[in-house]
PALOKOL-538338 format. One record per residue (C-alpha): x, y, z. Coordinates in steps of 0.25 Angstrom, whole numbers. Layout:
<node><px>X</px><py>Y</py><pz>Z</pz></node>
...
***
This chain:
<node><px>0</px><py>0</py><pz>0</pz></node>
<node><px>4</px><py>16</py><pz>-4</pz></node>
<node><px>0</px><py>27</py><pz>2</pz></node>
<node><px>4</px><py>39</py><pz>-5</pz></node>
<node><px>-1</px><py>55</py><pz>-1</pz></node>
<node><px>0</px><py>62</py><pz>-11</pz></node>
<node><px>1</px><py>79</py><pz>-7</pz></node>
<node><px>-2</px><py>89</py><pz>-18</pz></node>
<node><px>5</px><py>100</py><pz>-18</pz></node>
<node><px>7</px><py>116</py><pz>-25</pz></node>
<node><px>13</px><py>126</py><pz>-16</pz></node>
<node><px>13</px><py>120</py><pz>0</pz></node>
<node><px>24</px><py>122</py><pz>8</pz></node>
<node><px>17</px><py>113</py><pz>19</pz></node>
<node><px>18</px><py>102</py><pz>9</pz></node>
<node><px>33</px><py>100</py><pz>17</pz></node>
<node><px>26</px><py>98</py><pz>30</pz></node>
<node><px>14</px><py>89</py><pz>23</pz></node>
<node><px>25</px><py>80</py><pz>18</pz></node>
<node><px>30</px><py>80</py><pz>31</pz></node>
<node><px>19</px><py>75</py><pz>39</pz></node>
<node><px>14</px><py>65</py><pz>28</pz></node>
<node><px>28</px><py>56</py><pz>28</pz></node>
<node><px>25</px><py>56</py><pz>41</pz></node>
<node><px>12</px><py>50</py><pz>39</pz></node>
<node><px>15</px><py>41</py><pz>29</pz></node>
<node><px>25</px><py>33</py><pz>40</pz></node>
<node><px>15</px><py>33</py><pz>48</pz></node>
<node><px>4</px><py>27</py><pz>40</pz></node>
<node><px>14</px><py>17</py><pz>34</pz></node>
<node><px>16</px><py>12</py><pz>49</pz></node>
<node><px>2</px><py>13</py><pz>53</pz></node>
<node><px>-6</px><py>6</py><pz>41</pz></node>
<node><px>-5</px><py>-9</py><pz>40</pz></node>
<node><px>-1</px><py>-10</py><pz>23</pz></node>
<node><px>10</px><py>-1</py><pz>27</pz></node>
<node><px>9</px><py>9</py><pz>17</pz></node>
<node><px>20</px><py>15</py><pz>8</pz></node>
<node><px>17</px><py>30</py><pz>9</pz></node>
<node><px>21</px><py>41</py><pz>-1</pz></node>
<node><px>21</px><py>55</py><pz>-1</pz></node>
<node><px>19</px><py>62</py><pz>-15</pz></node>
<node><px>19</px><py>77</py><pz>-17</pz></node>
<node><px>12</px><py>83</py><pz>-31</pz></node>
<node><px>20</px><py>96</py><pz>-30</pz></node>
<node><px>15</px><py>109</py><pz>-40</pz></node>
<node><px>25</px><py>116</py><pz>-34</pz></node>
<node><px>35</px><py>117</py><pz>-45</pz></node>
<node><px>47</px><py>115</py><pz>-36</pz></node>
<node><px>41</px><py>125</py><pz>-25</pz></node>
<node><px>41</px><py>114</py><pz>-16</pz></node>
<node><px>53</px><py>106</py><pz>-18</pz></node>
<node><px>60</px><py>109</py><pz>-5</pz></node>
<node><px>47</px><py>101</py><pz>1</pz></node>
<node><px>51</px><py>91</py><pz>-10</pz></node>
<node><px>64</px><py>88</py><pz>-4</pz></node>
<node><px>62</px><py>88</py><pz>10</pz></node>
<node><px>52</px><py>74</py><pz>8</pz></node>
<node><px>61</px><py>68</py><pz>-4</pz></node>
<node><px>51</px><py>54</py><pz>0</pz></node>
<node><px>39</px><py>61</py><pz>-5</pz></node>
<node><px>36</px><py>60</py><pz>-20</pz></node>
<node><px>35</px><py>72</py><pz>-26</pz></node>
<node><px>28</px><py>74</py><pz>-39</pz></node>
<node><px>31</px><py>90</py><pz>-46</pz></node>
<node><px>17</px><py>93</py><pz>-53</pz></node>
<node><px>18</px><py>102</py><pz>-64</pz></node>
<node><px>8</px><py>112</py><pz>-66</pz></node>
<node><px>-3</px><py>110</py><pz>-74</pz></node>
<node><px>-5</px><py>121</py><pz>-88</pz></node>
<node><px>-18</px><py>130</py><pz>-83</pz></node>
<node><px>-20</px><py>124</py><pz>-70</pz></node>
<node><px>-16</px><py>132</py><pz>-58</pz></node>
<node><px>-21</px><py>122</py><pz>-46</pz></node>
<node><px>-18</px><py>107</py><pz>-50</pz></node>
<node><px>-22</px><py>99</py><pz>-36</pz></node>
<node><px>-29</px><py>87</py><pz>-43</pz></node>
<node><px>-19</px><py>85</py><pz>-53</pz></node>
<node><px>-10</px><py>85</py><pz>-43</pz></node>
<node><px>-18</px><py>75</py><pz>-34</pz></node>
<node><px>-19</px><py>65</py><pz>-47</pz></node>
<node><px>-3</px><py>67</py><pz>-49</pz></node>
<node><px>0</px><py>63</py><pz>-36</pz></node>
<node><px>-11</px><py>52</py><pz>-36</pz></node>
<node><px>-3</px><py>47</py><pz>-49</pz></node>
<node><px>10</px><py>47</py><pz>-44</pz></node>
<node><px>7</px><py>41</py><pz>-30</pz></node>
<node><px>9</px><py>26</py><pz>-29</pz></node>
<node><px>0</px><py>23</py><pz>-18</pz></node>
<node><px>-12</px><py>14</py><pz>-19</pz></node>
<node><px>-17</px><py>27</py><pz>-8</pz></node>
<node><px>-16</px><py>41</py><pz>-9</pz></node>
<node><px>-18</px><py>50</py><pz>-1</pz></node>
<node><px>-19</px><py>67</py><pz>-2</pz></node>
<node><px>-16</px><py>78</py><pz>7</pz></node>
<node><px>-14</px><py>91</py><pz>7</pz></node>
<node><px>-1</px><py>100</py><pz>8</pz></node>
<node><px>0</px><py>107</py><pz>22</pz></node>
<node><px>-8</px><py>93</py><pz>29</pz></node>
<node><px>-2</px><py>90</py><pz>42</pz></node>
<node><px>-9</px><py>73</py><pz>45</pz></node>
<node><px>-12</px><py>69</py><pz>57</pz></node>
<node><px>-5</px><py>57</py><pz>64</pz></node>
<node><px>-11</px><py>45</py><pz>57</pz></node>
<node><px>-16</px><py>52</py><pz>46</pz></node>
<node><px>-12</px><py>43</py><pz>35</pz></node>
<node><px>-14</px><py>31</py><pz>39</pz></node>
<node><px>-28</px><py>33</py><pz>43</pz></node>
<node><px>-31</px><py>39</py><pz>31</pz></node>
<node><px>-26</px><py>27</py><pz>22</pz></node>
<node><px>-29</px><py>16</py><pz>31</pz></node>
<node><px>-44</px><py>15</py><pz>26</pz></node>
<node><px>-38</px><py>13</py><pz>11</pz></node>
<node><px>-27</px><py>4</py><pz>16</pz></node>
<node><px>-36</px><py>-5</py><pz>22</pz></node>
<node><px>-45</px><py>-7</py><pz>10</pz></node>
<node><px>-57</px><py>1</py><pz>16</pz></node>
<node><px>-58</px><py>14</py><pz>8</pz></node>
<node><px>-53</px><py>19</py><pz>-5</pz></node>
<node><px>-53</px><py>35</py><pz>-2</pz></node>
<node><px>-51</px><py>41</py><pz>13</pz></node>
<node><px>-49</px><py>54</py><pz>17</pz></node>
<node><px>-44</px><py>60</py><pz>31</pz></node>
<node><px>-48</px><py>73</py><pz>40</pz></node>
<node><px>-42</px><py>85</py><pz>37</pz></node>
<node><px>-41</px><py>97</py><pz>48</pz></node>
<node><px>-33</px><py>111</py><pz>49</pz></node>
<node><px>-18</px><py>113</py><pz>52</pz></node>
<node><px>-17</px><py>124</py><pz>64</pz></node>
<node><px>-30</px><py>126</py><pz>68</pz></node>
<node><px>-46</px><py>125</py><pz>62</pz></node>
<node><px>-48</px><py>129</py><pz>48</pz></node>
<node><px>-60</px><py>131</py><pz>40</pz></node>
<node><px>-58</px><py>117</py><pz>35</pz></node>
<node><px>-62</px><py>113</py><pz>48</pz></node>
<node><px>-75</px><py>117</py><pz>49</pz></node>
<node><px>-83</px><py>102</py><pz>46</pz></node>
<node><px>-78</px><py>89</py><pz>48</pz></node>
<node><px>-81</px><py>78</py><pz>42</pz></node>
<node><px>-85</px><py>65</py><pz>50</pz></node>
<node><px>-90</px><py>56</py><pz>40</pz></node>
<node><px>-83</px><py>42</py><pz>36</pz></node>
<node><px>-86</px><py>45</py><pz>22</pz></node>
<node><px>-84</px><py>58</py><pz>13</pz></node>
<node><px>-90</px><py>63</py><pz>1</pz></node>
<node><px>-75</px><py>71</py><pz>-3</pz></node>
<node><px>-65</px><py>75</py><pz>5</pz></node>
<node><px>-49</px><py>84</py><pz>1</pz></node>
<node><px>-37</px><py>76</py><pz>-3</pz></node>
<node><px>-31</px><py>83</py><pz>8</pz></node>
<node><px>-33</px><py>70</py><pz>17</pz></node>
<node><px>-38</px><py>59</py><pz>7</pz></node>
<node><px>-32</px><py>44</py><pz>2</pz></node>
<node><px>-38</px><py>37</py><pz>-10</pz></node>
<node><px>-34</px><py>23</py><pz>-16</pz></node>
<node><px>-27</px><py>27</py><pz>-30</pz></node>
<node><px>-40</px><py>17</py><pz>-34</pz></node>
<node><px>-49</px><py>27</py><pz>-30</pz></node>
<node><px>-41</px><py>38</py><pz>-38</pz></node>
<node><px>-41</px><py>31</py><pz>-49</pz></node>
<node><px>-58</px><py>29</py><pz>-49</pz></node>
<node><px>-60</px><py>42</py><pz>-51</pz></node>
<node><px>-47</px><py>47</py><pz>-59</pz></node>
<node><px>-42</px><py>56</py><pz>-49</pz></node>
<node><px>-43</px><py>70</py><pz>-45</pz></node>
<node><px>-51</px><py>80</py><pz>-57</pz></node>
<node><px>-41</px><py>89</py><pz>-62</pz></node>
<node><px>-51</px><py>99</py><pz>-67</pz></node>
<node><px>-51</px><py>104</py><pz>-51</pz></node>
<node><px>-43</px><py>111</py><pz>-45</pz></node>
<node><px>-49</px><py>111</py><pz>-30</pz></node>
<node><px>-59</px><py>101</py><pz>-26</pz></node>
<node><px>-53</px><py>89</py><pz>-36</pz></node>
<node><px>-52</px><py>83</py><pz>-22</pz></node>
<node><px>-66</px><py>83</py><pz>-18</pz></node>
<node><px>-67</px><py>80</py><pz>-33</pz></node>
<node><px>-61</px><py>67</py><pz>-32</pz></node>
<node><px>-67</px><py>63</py><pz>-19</pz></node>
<node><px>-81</px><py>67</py><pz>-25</pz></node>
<node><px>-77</px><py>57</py><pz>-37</pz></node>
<node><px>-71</px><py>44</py><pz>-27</pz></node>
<node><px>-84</px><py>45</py><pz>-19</pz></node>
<node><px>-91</px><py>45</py><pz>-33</pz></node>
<node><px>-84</px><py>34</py><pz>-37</pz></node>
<node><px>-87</px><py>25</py><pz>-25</pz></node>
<node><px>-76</px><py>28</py><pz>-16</pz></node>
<node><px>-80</px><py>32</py><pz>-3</pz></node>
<node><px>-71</px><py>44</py><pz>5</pz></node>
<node><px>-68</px><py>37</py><pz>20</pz></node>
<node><px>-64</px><py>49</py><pz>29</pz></node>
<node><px>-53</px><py>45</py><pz>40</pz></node>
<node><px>-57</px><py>54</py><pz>52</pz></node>
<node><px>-41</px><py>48</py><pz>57</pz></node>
<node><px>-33</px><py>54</py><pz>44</pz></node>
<node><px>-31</px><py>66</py><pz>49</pz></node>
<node><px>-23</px><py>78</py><pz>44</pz></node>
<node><px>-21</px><py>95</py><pz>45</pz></node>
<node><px>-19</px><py>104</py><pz>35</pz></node>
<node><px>-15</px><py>119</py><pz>35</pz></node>
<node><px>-24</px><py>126</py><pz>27</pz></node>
<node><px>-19</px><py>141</py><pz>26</pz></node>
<node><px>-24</px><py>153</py><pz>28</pz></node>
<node><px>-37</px><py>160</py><pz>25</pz></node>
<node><px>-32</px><py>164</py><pz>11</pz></node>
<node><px>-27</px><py>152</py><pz>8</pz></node>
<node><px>-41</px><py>146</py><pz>13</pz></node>
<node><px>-49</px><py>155</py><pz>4</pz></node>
<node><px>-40</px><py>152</py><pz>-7</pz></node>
<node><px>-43</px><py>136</py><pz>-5</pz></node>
<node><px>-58</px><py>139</py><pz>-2</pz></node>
<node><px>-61</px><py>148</py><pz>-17</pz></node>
<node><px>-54</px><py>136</py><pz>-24</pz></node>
<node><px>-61</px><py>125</py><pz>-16</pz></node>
<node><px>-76</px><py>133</py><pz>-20</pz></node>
<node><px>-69</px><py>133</py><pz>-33</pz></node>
<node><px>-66</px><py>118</py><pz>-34</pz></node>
<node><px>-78</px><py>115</py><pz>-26</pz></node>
<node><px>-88</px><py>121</py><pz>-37</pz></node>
<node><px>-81</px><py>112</py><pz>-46</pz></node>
<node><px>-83</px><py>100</py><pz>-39</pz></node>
<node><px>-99</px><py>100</py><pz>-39</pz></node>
<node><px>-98</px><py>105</py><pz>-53</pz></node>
<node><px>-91</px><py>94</py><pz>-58</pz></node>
<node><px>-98</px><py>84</py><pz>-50</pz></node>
<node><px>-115</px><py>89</py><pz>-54</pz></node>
<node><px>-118</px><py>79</py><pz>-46</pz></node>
<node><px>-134</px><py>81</py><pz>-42</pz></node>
<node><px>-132</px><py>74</py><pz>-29</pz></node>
<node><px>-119</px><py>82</py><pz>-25</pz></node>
<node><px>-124</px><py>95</py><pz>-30</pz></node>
<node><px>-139</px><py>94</py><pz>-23</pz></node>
<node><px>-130</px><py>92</py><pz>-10</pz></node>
<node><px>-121</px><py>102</py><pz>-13</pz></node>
<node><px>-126</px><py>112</py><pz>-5</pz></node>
<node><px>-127</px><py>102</py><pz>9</pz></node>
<node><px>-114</px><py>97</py><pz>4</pz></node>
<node><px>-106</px><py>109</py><pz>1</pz></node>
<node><px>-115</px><py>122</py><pz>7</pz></node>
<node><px>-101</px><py>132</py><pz>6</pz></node>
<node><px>-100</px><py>129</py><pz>-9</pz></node>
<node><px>-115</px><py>133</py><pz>-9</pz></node>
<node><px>-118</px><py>144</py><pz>0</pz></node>
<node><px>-105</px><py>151</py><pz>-3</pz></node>
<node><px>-106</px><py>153</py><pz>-18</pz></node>
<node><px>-120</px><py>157</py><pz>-16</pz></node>
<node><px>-117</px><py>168</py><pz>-3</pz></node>
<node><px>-108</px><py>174</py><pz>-14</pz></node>
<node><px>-116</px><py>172</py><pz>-26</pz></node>
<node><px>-128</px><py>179</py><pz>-17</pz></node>
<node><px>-116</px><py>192</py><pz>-12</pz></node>
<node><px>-124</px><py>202</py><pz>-22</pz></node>
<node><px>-135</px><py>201</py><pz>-14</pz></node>
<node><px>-130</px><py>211</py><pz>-4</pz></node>
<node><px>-133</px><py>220</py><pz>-13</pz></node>
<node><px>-146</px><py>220</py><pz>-9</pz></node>
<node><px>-146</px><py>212</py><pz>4</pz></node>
<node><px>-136</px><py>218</py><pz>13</pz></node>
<node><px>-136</px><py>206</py><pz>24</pz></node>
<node><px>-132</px><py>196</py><pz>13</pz></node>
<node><px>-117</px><py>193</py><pz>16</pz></node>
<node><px>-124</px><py>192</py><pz>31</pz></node>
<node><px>-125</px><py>175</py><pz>26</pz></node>
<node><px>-110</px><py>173</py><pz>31</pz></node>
<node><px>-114</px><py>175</py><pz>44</pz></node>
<node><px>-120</px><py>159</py><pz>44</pz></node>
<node><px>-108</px><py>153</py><pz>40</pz></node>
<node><px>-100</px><py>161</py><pz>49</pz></node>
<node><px>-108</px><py>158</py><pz>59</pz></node>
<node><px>-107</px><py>143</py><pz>57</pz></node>
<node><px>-92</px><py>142</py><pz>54</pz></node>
<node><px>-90</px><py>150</py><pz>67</pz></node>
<node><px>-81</px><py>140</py><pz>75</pz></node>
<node><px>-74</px><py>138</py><pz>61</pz></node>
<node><px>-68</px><py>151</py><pz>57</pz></node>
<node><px>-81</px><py>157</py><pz>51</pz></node>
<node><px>-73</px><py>168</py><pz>44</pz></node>
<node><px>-63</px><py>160</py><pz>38</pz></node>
<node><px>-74</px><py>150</py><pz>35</pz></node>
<node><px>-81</px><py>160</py><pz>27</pz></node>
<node><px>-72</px><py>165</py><pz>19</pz></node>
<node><px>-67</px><py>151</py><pz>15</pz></node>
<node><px>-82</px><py>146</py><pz>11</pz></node>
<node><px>-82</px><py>161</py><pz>4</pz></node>
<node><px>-71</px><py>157</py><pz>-5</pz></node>
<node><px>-75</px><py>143</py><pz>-7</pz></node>
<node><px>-88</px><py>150</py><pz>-12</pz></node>
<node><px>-82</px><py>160</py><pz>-21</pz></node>
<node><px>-72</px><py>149</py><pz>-28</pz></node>
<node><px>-85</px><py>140</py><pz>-29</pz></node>
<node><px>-92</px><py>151</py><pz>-38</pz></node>
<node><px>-80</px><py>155</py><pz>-45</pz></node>
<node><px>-78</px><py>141</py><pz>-50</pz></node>
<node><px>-93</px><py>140</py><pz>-54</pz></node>
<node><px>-93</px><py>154</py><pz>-63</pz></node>
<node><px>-81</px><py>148</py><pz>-69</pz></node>
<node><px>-87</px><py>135</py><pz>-73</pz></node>
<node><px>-99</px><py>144</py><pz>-79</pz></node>
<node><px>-90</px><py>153</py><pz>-85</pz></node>
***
């Protein structure tokens, strides 16, 4: 049995301390789970040599240079699927540049795979120095509808089923492919014990993420007109629908003054979890979401 965790990578200096944290994980799960593994580390870099001092301190990680791609600016899936392809494990498992695991992480997360029980598992995900806006709602069900390749494994089988990650995207091809596995048969087993932390930056940085995220959401539900997903949409997804429509509606003040006044029920119920910084994350995710839209119209 390979394990192989595969890290993307563009720009992250905190991709030295990931690298870091994940050999030490690997000996651990190779000690802990009864096939005893062979873990490898491989590193789809888009940095064009930015990051090579990283490269040199972990000369045991593969490290695979990904050229740019002519008229695309944001390549995450097609680095997801090169890195997928140059693996040789019969796992793989994603995380994120900047993810800190916890103690046990790995093995936990692969063990269901390794013993022949799932196909596709996925862990917890939770904030590096202190609550985020990512922390809002936690999931308590065994089984997920989608979830982030920050914190995912997958049989290459399962890879192969549903040919990877759609390169059309450039945000939200991981929810994408999760959408397509569990379309496919494959059911998503979330591992309360695979546990990790991620440093998700600072509030530009966050609204930067959350516009792209609107973005690649709108796309999601416009590739997939499903009638069941998109009558749901709404229960399933309210910020991608109350949002665009708050914004959509902002002329109104015009001629009704209190209008605006609406954000006073989200701040209300996103008190304990930073409201203002909450807001103004769904507010971006909002905005992307109908950018993408007019520029699918257009």
């Amino acid at each position: 049995m390979r394990v192989s965790v595969v890290v993307i990578s563009k720009n992250e200096r905190a991709l030295d301390g990931t690298l870091t944290a994940l050999a030490d994980a690997g000996t651990a799960a190779a000690a802990a789970l009864p096939v005893d593994p062979v873990v490898e580390l491989v590193v789809v870099d888009a940095s064009q040599g930015r990051l090579d001092d990283i490269r040199r301190s972990h000369p045991d990680v593969r490290w695979v240079d990904f050229a740019p791609v002519p008229g695309k600016r944001i390549t995450i899936p097609e680095q997801r699927n090169r890195g997928v392809r140059v693996a040789s494990g019969d796992v793989v498992v994603f995380t994120d540049a900047g993810c800190r695991p916890h103690e046990g992480w790995l093995e936990e997360l692969v063990a269901p795979i390794v013993r022949g029980e799932e196909s596709v598992t996925c862990g917890v995900t939770g904030s590096l120095g202190g609550p985020s806006v990512y922390d809002a709602h936690t999931v308590t069900e065994d089984y997920v509808a989608e979830c982030a390749t920050i914190n995912l494994a997958f049989t290459r089988a399962a890879f192969d089923a549903v040919a990877g990650f759609d390169e059309a995207f450039d945000y939200c091809s991981d929810s994408d492919f999760t959408w397509r596995l569990n379309d496919a048969g494959y059911r998503i087993r979330r591992v309360a014990g695979a546990r990790l932390d991620h440093e998700w930056g600072g509030a530009r940085r966050q609204a930067k993420r959350a516009w792209y995220y609107g973005a690649g959401r709108a796309r999601l539900y416009l590739k997939h007109r499903n009638r069941q997903r998109w009558a749901t949409m709404a229960r399933q997804d309210p910020i991608l629908v109350a949002y665009p429509v708050f914004l959509l509606g902002l002329p109104l003040t015009l001629r009704l003054r209190p209008y605006p006044l609406l954000l006073l029920l989200p701040l209300w119920r996103n008190r304990r979890h930073q409201p203002l910084r909450t807001l103004l994350d769904h507010l971006c995710y909002g905005a992307g979401a109908l950018s993408h839209v007019a520029k699918a119209r257009a």
